[in-house]
C-alpha positions in Angstrom: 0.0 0.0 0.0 2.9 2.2 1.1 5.0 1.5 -2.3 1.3 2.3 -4.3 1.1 5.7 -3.1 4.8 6.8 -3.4 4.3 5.4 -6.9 1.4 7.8 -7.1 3.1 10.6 -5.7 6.1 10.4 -8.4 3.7 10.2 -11.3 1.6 12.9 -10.2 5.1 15.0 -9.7 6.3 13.5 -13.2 3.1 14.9 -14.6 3.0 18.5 -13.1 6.7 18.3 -14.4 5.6 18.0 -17.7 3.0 20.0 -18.0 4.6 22.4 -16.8 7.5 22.2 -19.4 4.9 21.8 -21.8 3.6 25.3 -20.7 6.7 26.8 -21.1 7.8 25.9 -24.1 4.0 27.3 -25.4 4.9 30.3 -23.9 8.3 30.8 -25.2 7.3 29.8 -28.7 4.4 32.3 -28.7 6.9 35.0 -27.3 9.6 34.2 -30.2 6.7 34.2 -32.7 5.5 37.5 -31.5 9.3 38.7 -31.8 9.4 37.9 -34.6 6.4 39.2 -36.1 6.9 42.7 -34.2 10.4 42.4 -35.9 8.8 41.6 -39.1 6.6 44.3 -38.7 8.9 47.1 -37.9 11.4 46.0 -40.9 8.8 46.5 -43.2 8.0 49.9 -42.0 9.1 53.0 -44.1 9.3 56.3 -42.0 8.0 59.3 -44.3 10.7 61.9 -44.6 10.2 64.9 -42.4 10.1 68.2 -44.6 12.6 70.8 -42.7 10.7 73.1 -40.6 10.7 76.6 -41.3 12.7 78.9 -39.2 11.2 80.4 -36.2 11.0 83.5 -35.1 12.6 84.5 -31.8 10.7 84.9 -28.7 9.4 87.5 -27.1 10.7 88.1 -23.5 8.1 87.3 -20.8 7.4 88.2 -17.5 6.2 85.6 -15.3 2.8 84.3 -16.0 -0.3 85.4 -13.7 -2.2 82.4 -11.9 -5.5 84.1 -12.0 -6.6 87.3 -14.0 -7.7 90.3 -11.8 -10.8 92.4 -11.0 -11.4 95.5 -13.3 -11.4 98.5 -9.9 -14.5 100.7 -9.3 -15.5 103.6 -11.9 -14.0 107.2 -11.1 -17.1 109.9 -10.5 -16.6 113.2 -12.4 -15.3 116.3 -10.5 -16.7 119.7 -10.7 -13.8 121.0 -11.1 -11.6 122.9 -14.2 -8.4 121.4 -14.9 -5.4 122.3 -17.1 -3.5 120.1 -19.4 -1.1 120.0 -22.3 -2.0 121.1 -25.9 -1.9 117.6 -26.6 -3.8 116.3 -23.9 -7.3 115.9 -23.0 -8.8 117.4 -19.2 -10.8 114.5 -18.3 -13.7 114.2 -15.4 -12.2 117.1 -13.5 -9.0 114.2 -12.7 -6.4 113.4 -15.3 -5.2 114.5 -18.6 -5.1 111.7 -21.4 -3.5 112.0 -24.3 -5.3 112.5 -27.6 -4.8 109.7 -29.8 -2.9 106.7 -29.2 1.1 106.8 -29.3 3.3 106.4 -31.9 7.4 106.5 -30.8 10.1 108.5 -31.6 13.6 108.4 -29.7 13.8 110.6 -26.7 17.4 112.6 -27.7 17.2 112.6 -31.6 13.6 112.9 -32.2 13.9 110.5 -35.0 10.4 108.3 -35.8 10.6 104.7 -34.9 8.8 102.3 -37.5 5.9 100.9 -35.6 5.9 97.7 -36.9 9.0 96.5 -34.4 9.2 96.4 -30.5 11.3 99.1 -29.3 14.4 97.1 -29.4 16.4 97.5 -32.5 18.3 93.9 -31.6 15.3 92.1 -31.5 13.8 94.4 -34.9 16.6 93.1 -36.9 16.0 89.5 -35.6 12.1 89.6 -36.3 13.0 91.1 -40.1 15.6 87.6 -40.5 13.2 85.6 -38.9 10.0 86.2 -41.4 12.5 87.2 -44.2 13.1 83.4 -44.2 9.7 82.2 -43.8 8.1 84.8 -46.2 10.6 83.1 -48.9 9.4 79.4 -48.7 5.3 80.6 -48.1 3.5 79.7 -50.9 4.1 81.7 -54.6 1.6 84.3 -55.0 0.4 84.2 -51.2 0.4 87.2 -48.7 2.9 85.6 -46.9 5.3 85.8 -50.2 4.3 89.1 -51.6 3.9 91.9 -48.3 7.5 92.5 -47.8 9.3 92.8 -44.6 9.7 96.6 -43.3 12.8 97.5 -43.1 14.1 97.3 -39.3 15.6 100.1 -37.7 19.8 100.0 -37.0 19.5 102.1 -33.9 19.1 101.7 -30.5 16.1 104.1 -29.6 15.2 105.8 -26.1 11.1 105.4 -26.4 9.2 108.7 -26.3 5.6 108.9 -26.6 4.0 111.1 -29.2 0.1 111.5 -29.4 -0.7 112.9 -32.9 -3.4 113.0 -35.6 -2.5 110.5 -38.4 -0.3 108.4 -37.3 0.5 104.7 -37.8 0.1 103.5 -33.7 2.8 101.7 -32.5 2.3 98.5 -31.5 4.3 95.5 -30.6 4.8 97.6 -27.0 4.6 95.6 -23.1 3.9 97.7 -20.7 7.1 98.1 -19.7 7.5 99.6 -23.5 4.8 101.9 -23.1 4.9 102.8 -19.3 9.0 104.0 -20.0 7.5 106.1 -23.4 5.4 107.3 -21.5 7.9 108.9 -18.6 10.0 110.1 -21.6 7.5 112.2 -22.4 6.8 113.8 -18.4 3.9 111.3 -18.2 2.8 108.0 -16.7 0.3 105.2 -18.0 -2.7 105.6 -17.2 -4.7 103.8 -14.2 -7.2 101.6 -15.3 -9.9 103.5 -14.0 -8.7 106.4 -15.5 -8.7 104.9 -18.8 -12.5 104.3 -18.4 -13.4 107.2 -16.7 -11.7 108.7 -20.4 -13.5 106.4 -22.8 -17.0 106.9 -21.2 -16.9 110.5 -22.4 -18.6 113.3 -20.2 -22.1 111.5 -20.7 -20.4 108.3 -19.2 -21.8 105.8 -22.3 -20.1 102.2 -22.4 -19.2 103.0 -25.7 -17.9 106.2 -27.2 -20.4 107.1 -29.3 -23.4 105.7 -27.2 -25.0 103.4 -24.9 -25.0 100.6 -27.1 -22.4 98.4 -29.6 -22.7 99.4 -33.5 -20.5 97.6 -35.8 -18.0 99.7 -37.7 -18.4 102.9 -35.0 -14.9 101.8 -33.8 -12.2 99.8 -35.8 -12.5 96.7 -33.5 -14.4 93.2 -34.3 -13.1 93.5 -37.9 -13.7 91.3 -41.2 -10.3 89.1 -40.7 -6.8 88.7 -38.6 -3.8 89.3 -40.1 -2.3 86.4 -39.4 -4.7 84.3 -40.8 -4.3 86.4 -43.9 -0.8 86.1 -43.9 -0.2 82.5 -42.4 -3.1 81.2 -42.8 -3.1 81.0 -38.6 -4.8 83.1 -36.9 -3.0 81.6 -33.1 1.0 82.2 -34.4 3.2 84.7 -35.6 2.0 87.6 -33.3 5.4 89.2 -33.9 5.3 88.9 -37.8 6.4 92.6 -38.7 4.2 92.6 -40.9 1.3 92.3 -39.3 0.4 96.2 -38.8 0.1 96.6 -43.0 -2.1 93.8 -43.7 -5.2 94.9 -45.6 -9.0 92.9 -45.9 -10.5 93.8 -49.4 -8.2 97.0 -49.9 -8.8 98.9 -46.5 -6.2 98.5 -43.4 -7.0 96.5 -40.6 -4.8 99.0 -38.8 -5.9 102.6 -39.0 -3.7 105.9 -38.5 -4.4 107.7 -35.3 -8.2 110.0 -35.8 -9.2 108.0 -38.8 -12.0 106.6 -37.0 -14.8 110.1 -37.3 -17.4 108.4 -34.9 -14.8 106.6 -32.4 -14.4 109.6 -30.2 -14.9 110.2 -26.2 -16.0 113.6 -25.7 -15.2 116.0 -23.1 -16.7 119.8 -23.4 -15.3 121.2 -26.7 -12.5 118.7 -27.0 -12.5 114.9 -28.0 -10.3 111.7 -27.4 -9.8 109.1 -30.3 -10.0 105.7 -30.7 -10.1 104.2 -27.1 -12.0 101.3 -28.4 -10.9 99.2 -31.3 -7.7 99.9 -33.3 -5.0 98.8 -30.7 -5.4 97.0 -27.2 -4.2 99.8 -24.9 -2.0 99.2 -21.7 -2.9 100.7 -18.0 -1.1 100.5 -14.9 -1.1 97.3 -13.5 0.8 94.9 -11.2 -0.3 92.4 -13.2 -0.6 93.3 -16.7 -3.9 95.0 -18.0 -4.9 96.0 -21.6 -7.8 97.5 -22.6 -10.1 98.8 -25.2 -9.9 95.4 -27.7 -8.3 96.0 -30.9 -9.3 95.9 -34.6 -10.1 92.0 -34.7 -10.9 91.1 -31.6 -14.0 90.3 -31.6 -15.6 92.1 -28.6 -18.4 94.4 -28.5 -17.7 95.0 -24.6 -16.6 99.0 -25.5 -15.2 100.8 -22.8 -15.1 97.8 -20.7 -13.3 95.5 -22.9 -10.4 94.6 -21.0 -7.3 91.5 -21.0 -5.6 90.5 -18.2 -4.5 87.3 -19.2 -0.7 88.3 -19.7 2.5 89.5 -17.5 3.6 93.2 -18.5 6.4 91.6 -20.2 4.5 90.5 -23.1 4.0 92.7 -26.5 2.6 91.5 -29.6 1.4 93.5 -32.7 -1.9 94.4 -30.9 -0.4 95.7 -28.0 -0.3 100.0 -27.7 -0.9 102.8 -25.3 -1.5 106.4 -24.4 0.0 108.2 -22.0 -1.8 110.1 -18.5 -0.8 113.2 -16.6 -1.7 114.7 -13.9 -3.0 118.3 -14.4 -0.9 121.1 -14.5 -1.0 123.4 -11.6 
């Protein structure tokens, strides 16, 4: 009886034993085979060639990022009282002086223009012309992208001073650092955000201007197309392209000069301030980076109270201007 159950025991062992060798050798022949396939497979693969990618244009400097965006402040209430201000200047609310059109640059010591279609950094101007240079060369024969040329860039270093005048190209491509030390060049500051409002609102306080409510084409903002969808065929990339600020839509400028705009004006007594909606996105004093006032495509009908304060006041693109504030003279 003893003997019949090792016997057992050893055959049952023998049996596992093979079994498991069985299932092992299964295994290992279904993981060669699958080697082998996968092998197979990736032999017979051809990788497309990659085309080159066209050359990128440099980066903008940035400021750190905000987490959150911030809380447009309380309206300013109009003062009963007479102010003074420069010639080229608005008296606003009994408060502030603003400047009469949006700036345009020229250099503090030579008074020499600065092409508004370039930050005001003659290094990074001459990179940016390269830059789309290159990329304008391999866009497509025939295309916007191949036929607008490049500005020429400027070849020296500039001091930014803000100058508000009627019929001028507004410069763009400005942070708010840009626009904040134009502005100082000039004996002014930015404006505070409230300020700006307080400006566009006009003496009758309207959310818009010219009235109470949003008509289309009153203001160059919320325009037909984007530049660089016209010129790129992207409307997300290339917010640095030079170019940018001469791009047409059916033979009128996206971009306006400074005034163009008859009905876009804030009015104050005799005088009147132009284009503080539409045309550029203007900055205001802000820890945190505030522009307001939308510009010609973006596609707000929010007036006066269009505002952006998504970005750090390190960051410019070609939508990106100003004006300058004062206080009043005494």
């Amino acid at each position: 009886m003893r003997r019949k159950i090792i016997a057992a025991v050893i055959i049952t062992g023998l049996a596992v034993g093979v079994a498991a060798s069985a299932a092992f050798a299964r295994g290992k022949s279904k993981t060669t085979a699958i080697a082998h396939v996968k092998k197979k497979t990736k032999a017979q693969k051809t990788e497309p060639k990659k085309k080159p990618s066209p050359p990128k244009a440099p980066k903008a400097p940035k400021g750190p990022r905000p987490r959150t965006t911030s809380v447009a402040p309380p309206d300013l209430a109009i003062l009963d009282v007479a102010i003074r201000c420069p010639s080229d200047m608005v008296a606003v609310g009994g408060r502030v002086c603003v400047d009469r059109f949006e700036m345009a640059l020229r250099d503090a010591a030579t008074e020499a223009p600065w092409p508004p279609f370039f930050p005001p950094d003659a290094d990074r101007a001459h990179d940016l012309a390269v830059a789309y240079g290159l990329l304008a060369r391999q866009s497509r024969p025939g295309s916007l992208g191949a036929e607008l040329a490049i500005p020429e860039p400027p070849t020296a270093a500039i001091t930014p001073k803000a100058v508000s005048a009627r019929g001028q190209t507004p410069q763009g491509y400005l942070s708010s650092i840009d626009a904040a030390a134009a502005c100082e060049s000039a004996g002014k500051r930015l404006c505070s955000e409230a300020e700006w409002v307080l400006a566009c609102r006009g003496e009758e306080q309207r959310d818009f201007p010219y009235g109470a409510r949003y008509e289309q084409g009153a203001c160059n903002v919320n325009r037909e197309s984007h530049p660089s969808f016209l010129l790129h065929g992207n409307a997300a990339r290339y917010h640095d392209d030079p170019r940018n600020s001469l791009v047409a839509f059916e033979g009128k400028p996206l971009l306006r000069a400074t005034g163009a705009t008859p009905r876009c004006v804030s009015k104050w007594g005799d005088d009147e301030i132009h284009d503080m909606v539409g045309n550029l996105d203007e900055w205001v004093a802000s820890p945190r980076g505030v522009f307001v006032g939308g510009f010609y495509s973006r596609g707000t009908k929010s007036g006066c109270r269009s505002r952006v304060s998504a970005h750090p006041n390190g960051y410019s693109d070609y939508s990106t201007g100003s004006r300058c504030c004062a206080d009043p003279e005494k």
